[in-house]
C-alpha positions as CSV (number, residue, x, y, z in Angstrom):
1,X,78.0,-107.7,107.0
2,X,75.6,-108.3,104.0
3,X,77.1,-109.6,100.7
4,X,75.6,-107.9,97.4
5,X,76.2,-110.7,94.6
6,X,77.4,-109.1,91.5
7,X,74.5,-109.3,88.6
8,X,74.6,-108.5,85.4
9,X,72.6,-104.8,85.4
10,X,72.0,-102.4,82.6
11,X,73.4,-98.7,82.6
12,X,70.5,-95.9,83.3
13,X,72.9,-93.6,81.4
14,X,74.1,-95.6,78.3
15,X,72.6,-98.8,77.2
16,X,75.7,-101.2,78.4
17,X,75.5,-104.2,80.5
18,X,77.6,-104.5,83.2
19,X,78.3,-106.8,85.9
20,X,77.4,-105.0,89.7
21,X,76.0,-105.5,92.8
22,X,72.1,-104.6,93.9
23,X,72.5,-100.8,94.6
24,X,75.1,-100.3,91.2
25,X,73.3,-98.4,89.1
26,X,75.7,-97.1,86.6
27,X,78.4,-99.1,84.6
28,X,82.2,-97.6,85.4
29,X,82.2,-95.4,82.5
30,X,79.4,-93.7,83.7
31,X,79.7,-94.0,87.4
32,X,82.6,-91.5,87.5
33,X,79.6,-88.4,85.9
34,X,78.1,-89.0,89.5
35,X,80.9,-88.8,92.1
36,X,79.9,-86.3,94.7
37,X,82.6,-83.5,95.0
38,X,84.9,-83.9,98.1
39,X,83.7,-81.3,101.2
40,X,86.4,-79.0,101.5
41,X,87.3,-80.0,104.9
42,X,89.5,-75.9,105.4
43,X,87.7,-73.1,104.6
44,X,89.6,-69.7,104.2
45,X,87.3,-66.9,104.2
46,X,88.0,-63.0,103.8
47,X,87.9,-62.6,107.4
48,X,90.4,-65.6,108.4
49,X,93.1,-64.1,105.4
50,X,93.1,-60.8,106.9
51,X,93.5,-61.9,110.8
52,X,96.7,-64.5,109.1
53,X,98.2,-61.2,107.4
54,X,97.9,-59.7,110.5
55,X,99.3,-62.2,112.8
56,X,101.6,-64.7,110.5
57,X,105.7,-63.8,110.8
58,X,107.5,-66.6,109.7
59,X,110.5,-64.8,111.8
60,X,108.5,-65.8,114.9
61,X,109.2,-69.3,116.3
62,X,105.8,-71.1,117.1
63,X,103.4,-68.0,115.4
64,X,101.6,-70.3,113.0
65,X,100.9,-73.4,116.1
66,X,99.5,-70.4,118.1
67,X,97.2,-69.3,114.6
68,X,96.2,-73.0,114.5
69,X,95.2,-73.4,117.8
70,X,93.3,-70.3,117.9
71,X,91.4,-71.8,114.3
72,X,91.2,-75.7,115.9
73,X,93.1,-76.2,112.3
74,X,96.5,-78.5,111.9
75,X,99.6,-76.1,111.4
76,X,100.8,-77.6,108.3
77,X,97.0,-75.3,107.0
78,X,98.5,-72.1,108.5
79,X,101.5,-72.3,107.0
80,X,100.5,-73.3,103.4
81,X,97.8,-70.5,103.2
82,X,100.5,-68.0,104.5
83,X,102.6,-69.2,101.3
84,X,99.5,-68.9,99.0
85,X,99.4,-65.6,100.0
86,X,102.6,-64.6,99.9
87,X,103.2,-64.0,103.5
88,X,106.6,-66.6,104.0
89,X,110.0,-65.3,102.9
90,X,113.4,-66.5,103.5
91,X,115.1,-64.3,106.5
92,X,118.7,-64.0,107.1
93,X,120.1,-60.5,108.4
94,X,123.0,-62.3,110.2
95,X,126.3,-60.6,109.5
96,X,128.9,-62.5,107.5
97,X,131.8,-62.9,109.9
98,X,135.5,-63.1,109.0
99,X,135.6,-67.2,109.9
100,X,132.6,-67.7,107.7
101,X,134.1,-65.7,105.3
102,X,137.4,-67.7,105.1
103,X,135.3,-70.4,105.0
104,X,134.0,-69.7,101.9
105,X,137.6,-68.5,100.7
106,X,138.9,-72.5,101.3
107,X,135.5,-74.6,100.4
108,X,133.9,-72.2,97.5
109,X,134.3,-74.3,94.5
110,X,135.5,-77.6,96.2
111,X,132.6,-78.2,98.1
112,X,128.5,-78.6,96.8
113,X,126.5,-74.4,97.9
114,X,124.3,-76.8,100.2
115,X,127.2,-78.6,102.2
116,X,128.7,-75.2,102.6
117,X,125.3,-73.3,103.7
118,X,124.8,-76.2,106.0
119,X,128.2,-76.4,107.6
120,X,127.2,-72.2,108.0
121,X,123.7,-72.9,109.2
122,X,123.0,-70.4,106.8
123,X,120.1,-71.0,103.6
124,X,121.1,-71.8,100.7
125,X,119.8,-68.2,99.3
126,X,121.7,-66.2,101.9
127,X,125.3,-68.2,100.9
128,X,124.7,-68.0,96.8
129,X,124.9,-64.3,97.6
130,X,127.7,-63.5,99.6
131,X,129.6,-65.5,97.5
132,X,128.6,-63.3,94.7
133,X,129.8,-60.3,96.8
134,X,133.0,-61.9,97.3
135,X,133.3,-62.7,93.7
136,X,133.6,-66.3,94.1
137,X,132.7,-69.3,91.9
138,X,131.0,-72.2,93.1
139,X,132.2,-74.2,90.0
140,X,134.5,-77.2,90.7
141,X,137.5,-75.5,89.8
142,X,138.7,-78.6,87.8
143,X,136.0,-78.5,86.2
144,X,132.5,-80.8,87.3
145,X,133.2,-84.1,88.4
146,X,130.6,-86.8,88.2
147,X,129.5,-86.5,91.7
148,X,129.2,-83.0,91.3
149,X,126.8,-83.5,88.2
150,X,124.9,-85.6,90.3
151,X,123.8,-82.7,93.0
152,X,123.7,-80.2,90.5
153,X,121.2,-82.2,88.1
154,X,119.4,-84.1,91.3
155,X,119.7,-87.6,89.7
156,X,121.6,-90.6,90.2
157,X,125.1,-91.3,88.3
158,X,123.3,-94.1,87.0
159,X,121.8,-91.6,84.7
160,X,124.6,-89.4,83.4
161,X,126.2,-92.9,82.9
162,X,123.8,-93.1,80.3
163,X,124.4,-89.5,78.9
164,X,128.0,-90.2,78.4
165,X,127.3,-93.3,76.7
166,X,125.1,-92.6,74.2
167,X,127.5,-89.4,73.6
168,X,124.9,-86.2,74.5
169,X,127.5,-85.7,77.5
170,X,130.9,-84.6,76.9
171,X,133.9,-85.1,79.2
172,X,137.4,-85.9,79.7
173,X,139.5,-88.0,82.3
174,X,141.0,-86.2,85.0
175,X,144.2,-87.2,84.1
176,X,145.1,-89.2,87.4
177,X,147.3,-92.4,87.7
178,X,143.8,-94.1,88.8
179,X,142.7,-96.8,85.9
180,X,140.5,-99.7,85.5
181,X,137.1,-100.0,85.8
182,X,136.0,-99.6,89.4
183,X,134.7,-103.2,89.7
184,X,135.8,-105.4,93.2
185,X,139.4,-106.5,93.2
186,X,140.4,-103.5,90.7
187,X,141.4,-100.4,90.8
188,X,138.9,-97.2,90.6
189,X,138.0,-96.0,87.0
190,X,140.1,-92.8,86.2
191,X,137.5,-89.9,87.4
192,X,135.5,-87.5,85.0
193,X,135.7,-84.0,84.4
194,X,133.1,-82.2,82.9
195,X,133.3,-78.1,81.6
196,X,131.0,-75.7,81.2
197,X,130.7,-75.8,77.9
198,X,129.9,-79.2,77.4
199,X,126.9,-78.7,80.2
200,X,125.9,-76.0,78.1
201,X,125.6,-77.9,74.8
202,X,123.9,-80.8,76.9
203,X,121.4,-78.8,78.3
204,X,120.8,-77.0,74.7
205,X,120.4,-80.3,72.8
206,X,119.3,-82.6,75.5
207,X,116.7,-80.4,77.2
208,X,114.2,-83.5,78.1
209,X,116.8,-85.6,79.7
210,X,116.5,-84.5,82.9
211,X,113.8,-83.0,85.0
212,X,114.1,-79.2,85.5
213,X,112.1,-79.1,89.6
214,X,115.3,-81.3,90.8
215,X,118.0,-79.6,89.4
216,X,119.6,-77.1,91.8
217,X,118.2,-73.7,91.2
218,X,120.8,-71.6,91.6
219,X,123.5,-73.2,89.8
220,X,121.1,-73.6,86.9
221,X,120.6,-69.5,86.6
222,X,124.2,-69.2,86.7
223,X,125.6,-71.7,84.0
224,X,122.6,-70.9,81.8
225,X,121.8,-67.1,82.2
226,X,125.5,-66.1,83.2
227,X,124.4,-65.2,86.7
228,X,122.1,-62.1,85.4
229,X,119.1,-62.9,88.1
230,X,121.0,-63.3,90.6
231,X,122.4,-59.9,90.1
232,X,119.4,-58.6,89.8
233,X,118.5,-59.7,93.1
234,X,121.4,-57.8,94.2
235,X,120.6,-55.0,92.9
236,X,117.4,-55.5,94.6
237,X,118.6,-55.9,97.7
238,X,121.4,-52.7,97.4
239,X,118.1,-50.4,96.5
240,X,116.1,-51.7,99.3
241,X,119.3,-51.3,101.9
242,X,119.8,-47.8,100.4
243,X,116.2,-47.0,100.8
């Protein structure tokens, strides 16, 4: 392999110096003016959308490797044009059963909407709903504990540490017989308990402390917006059942 020493050169585009190699010809501020555009490497044309709205259904196990064979083109291309145009939805016409209903009935408000919906195999869509139709909370009854927080903000406790100590986070003790600090050889530090209202006012005053794409969606609309779009979505779905 030849080596190109580095020279000092002079810009065609601006009149800086700059140290390069024989074929350089612009200096790195420049050089960037001259980058050739990436080739698009999968093309979508009119023809291609219309045969995926035609043959893509998410329902259908295997549909989008059969679309990519047919196009020579890796899956993961199928499936992220049939979401850019609108074509995957979440499907889940199962019925509720009475088990999975009493399931709900023991764990609603205990346990996280995602261990609940995976313990169901159901999505986490499909459970947030039929607990609404049963009227039932996923709140920590008690109140949010700290590990709670944790999965409903997506961040580490690390972090709310911080929010509790520079006081934007509000709690109380839970009140148990637990004390000390936690560290090795003591006791575990009495846990946390955190209301709705003090979320609210967090979230009101503090609205750049955390980032809004990790915090869980669903829980987010119902604390902040009293549950409103997810009725809506009932609604939705009660008109198109009636229709």
């Amino acid at each position: 392999m030849s080596h190109h020493p580095k020279v000092r050169k002079r810009c065609i585009d601006c009149p800086r110096t700059f140290r390069g190699t024989a074929p350089a010809r612009y200096c790195p501020d420049c050089r960037w003016k001259h980058r050739g555009r990436r080739a698009v490497k999968y093309v979508w044309t009119a023809e291609r959308d219309q045969v995926l709205r035609g043959r893509y259904d998410g329902r259908v196990k295997g549909r989008a490797d059969v679309i990519a064979q047919d196009l020579g083109w890796p899956c993961w291309v199928i499936k992220k044009r049939a979401s850019q145009l609108g074509l995957c939805y979440a499907v889940d016409r199962k019925e509720w059963t009475k088990a999975e209903e009493r399931f709900l009935l023991n764990h609603a408000g205990r346990r996280t909407l995602h261990w609940m919906a995976k313990q169901l195999g159901r999505s986490d869509t499909s459970t947030v709903l039929k607990l609404k139709r049963m009227q039932l909370s996923r709140h920590y009854r008690e109140g949010y504990t700290l590990r709670g927080l944790e999965l409903c903000f997506g961040c580490d406790h690390h972090v709310i540490d911080r929010w509790i100590r520079a006081g934007w986070l509000k709690g109380r003790r839970r009140g148990t017989r637990r004390n000390g600090k936690g560290g090795r050889g003591q006791a575990p530090a009495d846990a946390w308990v955190f209301s709705d209202e003090g979320i609210l006012r967090f979230i009101k005053e503090h609205p750049m402390a955390f980032r809004l794409d990790k915090v869980d969606q669903f829980w987010f609309m119902d604390l902040v917006l009293n549950g409103r779009l997810v009725e809506r979505a009932l609604k939705k779905e009660r008109d198109l059942n009636a229709a």
